[in-house]
Structure formats: structure tokens, C-alpha cells
DRENBA-542979 format. One record per residue (C-alpha): y, x, z; residue number from 1. Coordinates in steps of 0.02 Angstrom, whole numbers, plus 32768, in hexadecimal, padded with zeros to 4 digits. Example, Ala and Ser with C-alpha at 12.3 -4.5 7.8 and 13.67 -1.06 7.14 Angstrom:
2
+------+------+------+-----+
|    Y |    X |    Z | num |
+------+------+------+-----+
| 7F1F | 8267 | 8186 |   1 |
| 7FCB | 82AC | 8165 |   2 |
+------+------+------+-----+
This chain:
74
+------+------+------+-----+
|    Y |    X |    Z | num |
+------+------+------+-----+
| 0FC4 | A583 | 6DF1 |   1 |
| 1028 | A50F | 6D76 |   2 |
| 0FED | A49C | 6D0D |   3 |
| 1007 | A493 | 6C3F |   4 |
| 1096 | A451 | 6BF5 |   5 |
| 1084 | A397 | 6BD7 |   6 |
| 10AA | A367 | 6B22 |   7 |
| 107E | A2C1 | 6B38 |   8 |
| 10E9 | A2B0 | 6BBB |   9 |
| 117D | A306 | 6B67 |  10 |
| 1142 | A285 | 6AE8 |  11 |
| 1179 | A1DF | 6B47 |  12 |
| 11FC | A219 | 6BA4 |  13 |
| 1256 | A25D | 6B05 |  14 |
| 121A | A19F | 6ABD |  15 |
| 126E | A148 | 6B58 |  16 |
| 1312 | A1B1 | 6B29 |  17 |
| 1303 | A17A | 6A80 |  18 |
| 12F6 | A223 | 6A28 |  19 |
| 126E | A227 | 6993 |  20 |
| 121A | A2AA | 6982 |  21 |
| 1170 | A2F3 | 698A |  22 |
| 114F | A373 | 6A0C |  23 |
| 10F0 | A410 | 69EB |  24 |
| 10A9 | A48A | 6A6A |  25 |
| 10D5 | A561 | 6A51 |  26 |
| 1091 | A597 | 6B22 |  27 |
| 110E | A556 | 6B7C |  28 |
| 119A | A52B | 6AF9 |  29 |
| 11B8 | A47E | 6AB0 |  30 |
| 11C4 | A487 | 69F5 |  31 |
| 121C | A3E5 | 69C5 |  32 |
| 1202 | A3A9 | 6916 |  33 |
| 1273 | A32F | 68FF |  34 |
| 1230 | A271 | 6899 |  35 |
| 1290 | A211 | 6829 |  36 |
| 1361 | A217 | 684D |  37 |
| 134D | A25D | 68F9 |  38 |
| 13E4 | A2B0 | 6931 |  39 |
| 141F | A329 | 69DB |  40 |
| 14D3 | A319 | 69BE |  41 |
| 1505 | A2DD | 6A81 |  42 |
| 14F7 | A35C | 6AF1 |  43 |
| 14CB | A2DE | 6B81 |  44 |
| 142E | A2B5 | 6B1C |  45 |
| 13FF | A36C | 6AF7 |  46 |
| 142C | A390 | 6BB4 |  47 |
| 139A | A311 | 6BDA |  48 |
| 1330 | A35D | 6B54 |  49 |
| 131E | A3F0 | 6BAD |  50 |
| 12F8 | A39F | 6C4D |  51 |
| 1277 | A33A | 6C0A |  52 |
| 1229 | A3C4 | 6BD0 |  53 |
| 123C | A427 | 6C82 |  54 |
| 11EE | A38D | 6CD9 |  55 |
| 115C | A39F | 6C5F |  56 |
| 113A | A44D | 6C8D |  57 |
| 11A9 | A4A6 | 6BF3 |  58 |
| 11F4 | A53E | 6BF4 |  59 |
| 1262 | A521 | 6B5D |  60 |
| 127B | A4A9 | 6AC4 |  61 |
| 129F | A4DF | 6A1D |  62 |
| 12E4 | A456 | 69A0 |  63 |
| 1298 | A46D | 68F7 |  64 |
| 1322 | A453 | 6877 |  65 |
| 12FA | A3F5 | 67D6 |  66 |
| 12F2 | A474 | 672D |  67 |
| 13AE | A446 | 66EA |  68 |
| 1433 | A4BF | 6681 |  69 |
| 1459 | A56A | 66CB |  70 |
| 1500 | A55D | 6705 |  71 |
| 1517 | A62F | 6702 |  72 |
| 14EE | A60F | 6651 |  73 |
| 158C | A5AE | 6640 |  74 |
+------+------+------+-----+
């Protein structure tokens, strides 16, 4: 049997990375809520994201994206 997902875990390692953001558990999916001007742009550091998350017993992350302008409303 597996254990849970570790959110605190997720938690530092995302820290020692230096991606802000506050991690929410969904089951086994990450929900990343990004805090203050946190940004994924690199996808070296998004790539390591995701393995963070892996080694803390996460299926998948979702990023939640700040509310902003539609850009289909454009």
C-alpha cells in the first residue's frame, strides 16, 4: 500500500527551488496556487516541478492561473 501525497513535502522542496506558491491537495493531484509574482516560465524549473511532486507521492500538478483578461475575448 502507498502512502498519501505529501503536501508538506511538495511544500519545501518547491521552497528549495524557489517557486512560491501554496500547494493544495485534489487525491493525488497537486493544485498549485501560485503567491505573489510567482512564475513557471523555464521549462527546466517546471520539469523539476513535476518531479518534486512525484517524489512526494503526486500523481499530477495543476498550476492555478491568476483571474486576468480573457484572451479569446480579444
Amino acid at each position: 500500500m502507498s502512502s498519501p501525497p505529501d503536501a508538506s513535502a511538495l511544500a519545501r522542496a518547491l521552497e528549495a527551488l524557489g517557486v512560491a506558491c501554496e500547494v493544495r491537495v485534489e487525491g493525488a493531484l497537486a493544485l498549485l496556487v501560485p503567491t505573489g509574482s510567482a512564475a513557471f516560465p523555464d521549462p527546466v524549473t517546471r520539469r523539476r516541478i513535476v518531479e518534486a511532486a512525484r517524489d512526494a507521492g503526486f500523481a499530477s500538478v495543476s498550476l492555478e492561473l491568476p483571474d486576468g483578461p480573457d484572451p479569446a475575448a480579444g
